[in-house]
C-alpha positions, 0 to 999 in steps of 0.5 A: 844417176839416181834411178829412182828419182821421178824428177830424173824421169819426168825432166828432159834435159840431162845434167850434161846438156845443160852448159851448152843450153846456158851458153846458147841463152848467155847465162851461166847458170838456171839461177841466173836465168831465174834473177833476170826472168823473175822480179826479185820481190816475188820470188818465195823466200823459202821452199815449198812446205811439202813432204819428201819426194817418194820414189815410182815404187814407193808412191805406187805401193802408197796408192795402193794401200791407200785404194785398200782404204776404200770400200767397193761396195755394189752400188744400186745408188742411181741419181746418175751414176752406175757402175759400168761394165769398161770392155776390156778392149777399150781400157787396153787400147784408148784409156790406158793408151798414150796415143789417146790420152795425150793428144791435144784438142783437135784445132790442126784438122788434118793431123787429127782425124782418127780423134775427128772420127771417134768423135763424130761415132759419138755424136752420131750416137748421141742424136740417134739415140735422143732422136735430135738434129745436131748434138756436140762433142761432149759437154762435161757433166749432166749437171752443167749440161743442163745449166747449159740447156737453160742458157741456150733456152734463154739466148734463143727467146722470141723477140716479144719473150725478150721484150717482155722479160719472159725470164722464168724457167720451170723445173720439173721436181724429178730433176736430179738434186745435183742438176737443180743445186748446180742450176741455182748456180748459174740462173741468178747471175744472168737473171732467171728466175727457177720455179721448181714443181710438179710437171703435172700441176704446172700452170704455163704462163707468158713469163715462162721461157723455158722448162727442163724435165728428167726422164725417167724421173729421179727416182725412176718414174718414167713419164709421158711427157707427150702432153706437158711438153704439146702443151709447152710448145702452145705456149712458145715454152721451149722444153729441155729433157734430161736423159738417162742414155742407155733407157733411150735404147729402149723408150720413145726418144725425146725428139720424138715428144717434141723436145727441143734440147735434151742433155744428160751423161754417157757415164754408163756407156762404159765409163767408171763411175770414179767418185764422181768423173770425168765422164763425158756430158751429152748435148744434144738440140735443134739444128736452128740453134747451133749458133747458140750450143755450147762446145765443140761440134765435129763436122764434115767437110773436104780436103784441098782434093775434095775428099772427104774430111772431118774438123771441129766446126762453127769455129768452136766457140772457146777461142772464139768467144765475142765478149760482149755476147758470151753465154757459156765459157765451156773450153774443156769437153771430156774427149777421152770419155767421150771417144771411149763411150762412142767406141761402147757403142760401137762395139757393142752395136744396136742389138747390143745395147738392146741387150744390156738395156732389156737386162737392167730393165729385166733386174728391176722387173725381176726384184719388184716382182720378187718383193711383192711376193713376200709383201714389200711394196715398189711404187713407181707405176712405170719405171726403167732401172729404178724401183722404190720401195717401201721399207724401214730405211734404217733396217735395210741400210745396216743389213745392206752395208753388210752385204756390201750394198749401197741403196738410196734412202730417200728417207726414212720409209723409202728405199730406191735401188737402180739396176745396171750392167753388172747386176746378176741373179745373184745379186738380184737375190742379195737384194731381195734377202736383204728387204726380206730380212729387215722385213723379218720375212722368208725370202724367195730365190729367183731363178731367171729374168723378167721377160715383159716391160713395166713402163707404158706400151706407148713409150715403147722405142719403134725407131731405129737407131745407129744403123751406119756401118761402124756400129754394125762391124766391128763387134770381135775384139780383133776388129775394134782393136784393128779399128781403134789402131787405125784411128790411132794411127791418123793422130799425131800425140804426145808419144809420137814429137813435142806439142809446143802449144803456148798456154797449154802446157803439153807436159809429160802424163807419167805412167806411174801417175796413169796407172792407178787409174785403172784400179777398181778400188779407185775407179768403181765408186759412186760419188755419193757412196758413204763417204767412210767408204771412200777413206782412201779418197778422203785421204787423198782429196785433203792431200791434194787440196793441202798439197795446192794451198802449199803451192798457191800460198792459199787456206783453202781449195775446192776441187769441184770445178772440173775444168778451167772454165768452170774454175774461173766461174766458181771463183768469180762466184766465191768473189761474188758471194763475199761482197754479198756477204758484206752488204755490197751485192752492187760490185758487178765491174770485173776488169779484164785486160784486152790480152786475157783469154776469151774465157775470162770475159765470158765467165764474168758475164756469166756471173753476172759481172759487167766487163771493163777491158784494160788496155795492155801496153806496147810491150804487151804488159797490162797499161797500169795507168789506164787500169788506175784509172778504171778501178778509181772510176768503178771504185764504188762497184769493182767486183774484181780484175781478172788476170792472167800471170805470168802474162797471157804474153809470157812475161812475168810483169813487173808492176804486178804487186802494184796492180793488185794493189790498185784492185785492193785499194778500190774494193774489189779482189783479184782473181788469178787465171792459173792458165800459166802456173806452170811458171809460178810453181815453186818461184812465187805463188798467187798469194805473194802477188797479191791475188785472192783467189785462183783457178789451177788447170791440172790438166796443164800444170799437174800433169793430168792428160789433155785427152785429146780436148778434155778431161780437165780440172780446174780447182779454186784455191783461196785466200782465208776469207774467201773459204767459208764461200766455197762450194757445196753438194746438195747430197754429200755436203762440202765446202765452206760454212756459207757455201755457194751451191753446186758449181758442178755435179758431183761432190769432188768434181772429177775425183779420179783424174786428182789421183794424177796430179796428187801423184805428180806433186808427192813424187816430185816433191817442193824440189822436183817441182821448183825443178821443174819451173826452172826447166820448163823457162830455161826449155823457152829460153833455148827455142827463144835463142835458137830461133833468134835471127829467123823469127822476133819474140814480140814480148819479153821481160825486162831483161830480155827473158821469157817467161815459160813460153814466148810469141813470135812474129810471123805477119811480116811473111804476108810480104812473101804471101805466107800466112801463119796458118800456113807455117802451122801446116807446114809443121806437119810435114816435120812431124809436129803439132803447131804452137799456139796459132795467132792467140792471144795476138792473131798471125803469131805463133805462141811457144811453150816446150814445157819442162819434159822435152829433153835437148835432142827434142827442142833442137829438132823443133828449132831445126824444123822452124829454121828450115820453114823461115827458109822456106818462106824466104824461098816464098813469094806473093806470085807462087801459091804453088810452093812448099808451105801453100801446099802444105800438108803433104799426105802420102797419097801425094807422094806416091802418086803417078804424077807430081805436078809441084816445082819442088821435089817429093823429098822437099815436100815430105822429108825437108830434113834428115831426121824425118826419115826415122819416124815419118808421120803422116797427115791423113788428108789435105788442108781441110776447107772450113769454109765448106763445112760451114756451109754444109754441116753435116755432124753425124756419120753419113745414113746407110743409104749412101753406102748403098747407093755407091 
């Protein structure tokens, strides 16, 4: 056995166990397997083009030295990002903790509640701090936050705006350069129009519906957005305000001056900057328009007992998308930085955030005042973190870098310098020295901080904030750890069974690729840092964009998008700016077969594209007729197909050259989802099958963790005369030649977390990976096999194989009165999350046990489905007071006085042997929906119902 081979490690099933997993599926050989899984004329000639594999050790003495390349420089940048101070306690138990970070979304309610509870501390936070009603459980970054602000704004006109085509949204100049590129982005498809000026110059007018402002102001500048905003609302103009989180602490919140959306980042509750992300995103509006909101919204309801219980409300909206209404296709939030900056707030707690808000604002009081005493000039007549100051740019920027300090040049006599958490005196003195320095005057040393506030008495915070009981106990590292373990403890993760989530691909985040994550050389970066002092990224981001072009057989990638959804949309905008480019702006028709994810639909419509839907055969295989048809009717507009392979049903089809080929043949391009790429890697690639252009979900495939919902990254990789379209920054300039604007807010999207999947591939290397695609069909061949004669796979190839996942049919138990829903909870009670509950077919389960699970796992699986089929036999349309209705079994049933079920407590707990060993127990009862639909409640309850019981 080689030790130190990282395929050895990230594979699960042993050498040993593979005869008898070949004779269970009737083949002799993995190779067999392939020849009668894959079509012949996709399969790649010759191996992927990658360097040799290197071993855990080597790859983390790589990084390392690599990380060395990076310079750490203290960052005083602002527009944004800042460093953070991440408790100790946090990193230890949430970041760095698998029970965390590999938990999948939270659809199956009851075995997720710790998640649930985090979450709902995060959105308490969040509306207590912006002084708004309802907000949701993160968004992904500010700047596509604030994208989403302005679609919601335009959803939710009054009807004489909408008749009127009131279509202009005004945008206040002090809004981040990043939030206006990525605005321009998402406004001209769906038809808004921007009008960027000064707030203070704005004449409204009944073509306006909408306006966004950032408080403070770029640059620092704290406005009192009172009047504009009074007077915005005279007019039916809905105001959205951008807001920096930690100055909400200290001044008057936005929903007390009349905001109706307010959107921003919770990077600096405790989150590292890395390079750009992920951080969690926060959205936050008017209960009335929660119809509208984007993402998921944690609500509270109550268990078949009637106790109280948490899950994601409003059916959230990225499996339930209507296509021909979709206004966002955000399916990925950012939930491990969002738990992680809920628990920042909850350990710290009200005085705490004081406390670090009145020390930043104290260290730009200090140094402005400091710089006036030796004659430099700070401008901003009112300011929370950020000072700008009048000084030879040049000067200061050569003394600056070497002391190790990056400032923002807004030009050549205009230096802003934004404080944060880790700012010390000594740091303060830095600062100062080095003005004084280009200056070429004599310093002054500053011994203590500024006590009085230097933005308007009127702006002054007088409302209370975060007054529920768990921001107000849990302050002793003892406490949080103890708290953090319990919510811990209601999760079923990862690290506790196999998440055999079809089209999600739940594979193993390894420890050597999570472990440089944790490095202040990697993790301490602002993303607009110079970039020579950043060489390590560098290195590492071109890598890993080579690394992708080799795996997808594309000339080029972007890895700004960070998430699939965001994926789909820049490259359906790159498709977009290619016909443009050749004078043929009219192509606005994306066909979309009728099994594609709900994502694909929205994402077209909102690049501006009109839906044709394709029909999909019995087999479950797109309707090559029909879709001739349609791209022969639309060939004088066809912008694109959108299609999933292998397919959404998990069968490599085998018309796919000849449907690309029909695209191609009608003018438009064709736009892979790498939803299933897990499939492809190694056996046959996107550009063999003759896409253009396709979006990869490393959180999927390349093994970056799901976090509990997010984060997630989703990279387009092109073909070669799509390059030049690719996208751009308006700060650090990237992308192609005629470079679409921002997709996302920072250059590289969420740099940190590609540490993971450039680890993934240089260990693995092109055999690990090939590898690794062979395991993760034959791991779906086996269950496919083994569950035979108990439950009918719905799709399969034309050999009778799936692909790296399959469906199986489960509406036919309706005749017993069973529900998939209700198999789906039974599952708990085996220890496991549910497959893929009746998408993209409603009342199947969708499987996929990824290449990661050794034998012993899937047989346990198999042996808990067979030992439901049993159960539902056993079932009838009479009893609803069976074993599967009345499932999830909480322990609190089991050691009740009473039992009051015609089945045995050993039944309903522990129905086979191997449960015994390692029992996990659902937190509540089934959650009731319906309940908490109808009374939504998305915060923790006020400290007054604590009091009155």
């Amino acid at each position: 056995m080689k030790t130190d081979t990282f395929a050895l490690r990230h594979i699960g099933p042993r050498e040993n166990d593979l005869q008898h997993m070949l004779k269970t599926i009737g083949v002799e050989s993995i190779d067999q397997l392939i020849y009668e899984t894959l079509p012949d004329d996709i399969r790649l000639k010759a191996p992927l083009n990658l360097e040799p594999a290197m071993t855990e050790y080597e790859y983390l003495n790589h990084i390392q030295k690599l990380g060395n390349k990076n310079k750490v420089f203290k960052s005083y940048i602002g527009l944004g990002y800042h460093p953070a101070i991440v408790p100790a306690a946090i990193q230890r138990n949430v970041f760095e903790n698998p029970g965390w970070y590999t938990a999948y979304t939270p659809y199956q309610a009851e075995i997720a509640q710790g998640r649930l509870e985090a979450l709902l501390n995060y959105q308490t936070t969040v509306i207590e701090l912006t002084g708004m009603e309802i907000a949701n459980a993160s968004l992904l970054d500010e700047g596509t936050a604030a994208a989403e602000a302005m679609a919601l704004l335009f959803d939710v006109r009054t009807r004489d705006q909408k008749k009127n085509n009131a279509n202009k949204f005004f945008v206040s100049e002090e809004i981040l350069p990043q939030t206006l590129s990525v605005l321009q982005t998402r406004s001209t498809p769906i038809g808004v129009e921007l009008v960027i000026g000064n707030h203070e110059e704005f004449t409204f007018g009944n073509d306006f519906f909408g306006t966004i402002l950032q408080y403070p102001g770029k640059f620092g500048q704290v406005y009192d957005y009172a009047g504009f905003i009074s007077q915005a609302k005279s007019n039916e103009i809905k105001v959205a305000v951008a807001a920096d989180i930690l100055s909400l602490v200290k001044l008057t919140s936005p929903g007390e001056l009349g905001a109706d959306v307010v959107v921003g980042t919770t990077q600096r509750f405790g989150i590292p900057m890395g390079y750009g992300g992920p951080h969690a995103a926060y959205f936050a509006t008017k209960e009335e328009y929660k119809r509208s909101m984007p993402g998921r919204i944690i609500g509270v309801t109550v268990d078949t007992n009637g106790n109280r219980a948490l899950r994601m409300a409003l059916q959230t909206r990225e499996q339930h998308i209507k296509r021909e209404k979709a206004t966002s296709n955000i399916c990925t939030a950012q939930v491990l930085l969002a738990v992680m900056a809920g628990m920042y707030a909850v350990y710290h707690g009200p005085k705490g955030l004081e406390y670090i808000a009145d020390k930043v604002h104290a260290s730009a009081v200090t140094t402005a005042e400091a710089l006036n005493k030796i004659g430099i000039t700070q401008t901003n007549t009112s300011f929370f973190d950020t000072i700008v100051v009048k000084a030879d740019a040049q000067k200061v920027k050569a003394i600056a870098e070497k002391n190790e300090f990056n400032f923002y040049y807004i030009d050549n006599e205009t230096v802003s310098i934004s404080f944060n958490e880790t700012t010390s005196l000594a740091d303060i003195n830095t600062i100062v020295a080095i003005f004084a320095e280009a200056a070429g005057k004599e310093t002054v040393k500053v011994t203590e901080l500024a006590t009085q506030i230097s933005y308007q008495e009127s702006l002054n915070r007088t409302s209370t904030f975060l007054t529920h009981e768990v921001f107000n106990k849990h302050h002793s590292e003892t406490a949080l750890m103890r708290y953090i373990k319990m919510l811990e403890r209601k999760d079923l993760a990862l690290n506790h069974s196999m998440i055999s989530l079809g089209s999600c691909t739940m594979k193993l985040n390894a420890a050597a690729e999570m472990l440089p994550l944790s490095m202040a050389n990697w993790n301490n970066i602002h993303p607009f840092a110079p970039v020579e002092q950043a060489e390590g990224y560098q290195i590492m981001l071109k890598k890993l964009e080579e690394q992708l072009n080799v795996v997808t057989g594309f000339a080029g990638t972007t890895l700004q998008p960070n998430s699939g959804a965001q994926g789909e949309y820049a490259g359906l905008m790159v498709i977009r700016a290619y016909h443009q480019s050749r004078g043929e702006s009219h192509r606005n028709i994306a066909l979309i077969p009728a099994s594609a994810h709900g994502t694909n639909p929205a994402t077209a419509t909102m690049a501006g594209m009109h839906v044709v839907v394709t029909k999909t055969s019995e087999n479950g295989n797109i309707d090559v007729e029909d879709l001739r048809a349609k791209a022969i009717q639309y060939k004088d507009n066809l912008a694109c197909l959108m299609v999933t392979y292998p397919s959404t049903h998990g069968v490599y089809e085998a018309s796919i050259i000849e449907v690309t080929k029909i695209i191609h043949e009608n003018g438009g391009q064709v736009y892979m989802d790498g939803a299933n790429m897990n499939a492809q890697v190694g056996l046959t690639n996107p550009a063999t099958i003759g896409a253009d252009v396709c979006h990869l979900n490393l959180h999927k495939t390349f093994a970056i963790p799901h976090g509990g919902g997010g984060p997630g990254v989703g990279p387009i990789c092109v073909a070669k005369h799509l390059v030049e379209f690719l996208p751009t920054n308006p700060v650090i300039a990237t992308g192609g030649d005629n470079a679409i604007t921002a997709i996302s807010a920072a250059p590289w999207g969420s740099a940190l977390v590609c540490l993971i999947s450039y680890g993934y591939i240089t260990m693995l290397g092109a055999e690990g990976l090939t590898s690794s695609t062979h395991h993760a069909i034959l791991n779906a061949n086996y269950i496919k096999e083994r569950l035979n004669g108990h439950y009918a796979t719905l799709y399969s190839g034309e050999m009778g194989r799936a692909a790296h996942e399959m469906i199986i049919e489960c509406r036919p138990f309706k005749e017993k009165g069973i529900e998939v829903t209700d198999i789906a909870k039974r599952l708990m009670d085996y220890g496991f999350h549910a497959p893929t509950v009746s998408f993209p077919v409603a009342g199947t389960l969708m499987i996929e046990p990824t290449e990661s699970e050794n034998l012993e796992e899937l047989d346990r699986f198999c042996d808990a489905m067979i030992s439901i089929r049993k159960e539902i036999e056993n079932a009838s349309t009479d009893d609803k007071n069976n074993v599967l209705k009345n499932s999830p079994h909480t322990l609190a049933m089991l050691t009740a006085d009473t039992w009051d079920f015609p089945y045995t407590r050993e039944d309903a707990a522990f129905p086979l042997e191997y449960i015994a060993e390692n029992k996990f127990w659902p937190s509540v009862r089934r959650v009731d929906d319906a309940y908490g639909d109808r009374n939504l409640v998305c915060s923790c309850a006020p400290i007054e119902a604590y009091m009155e019981s």
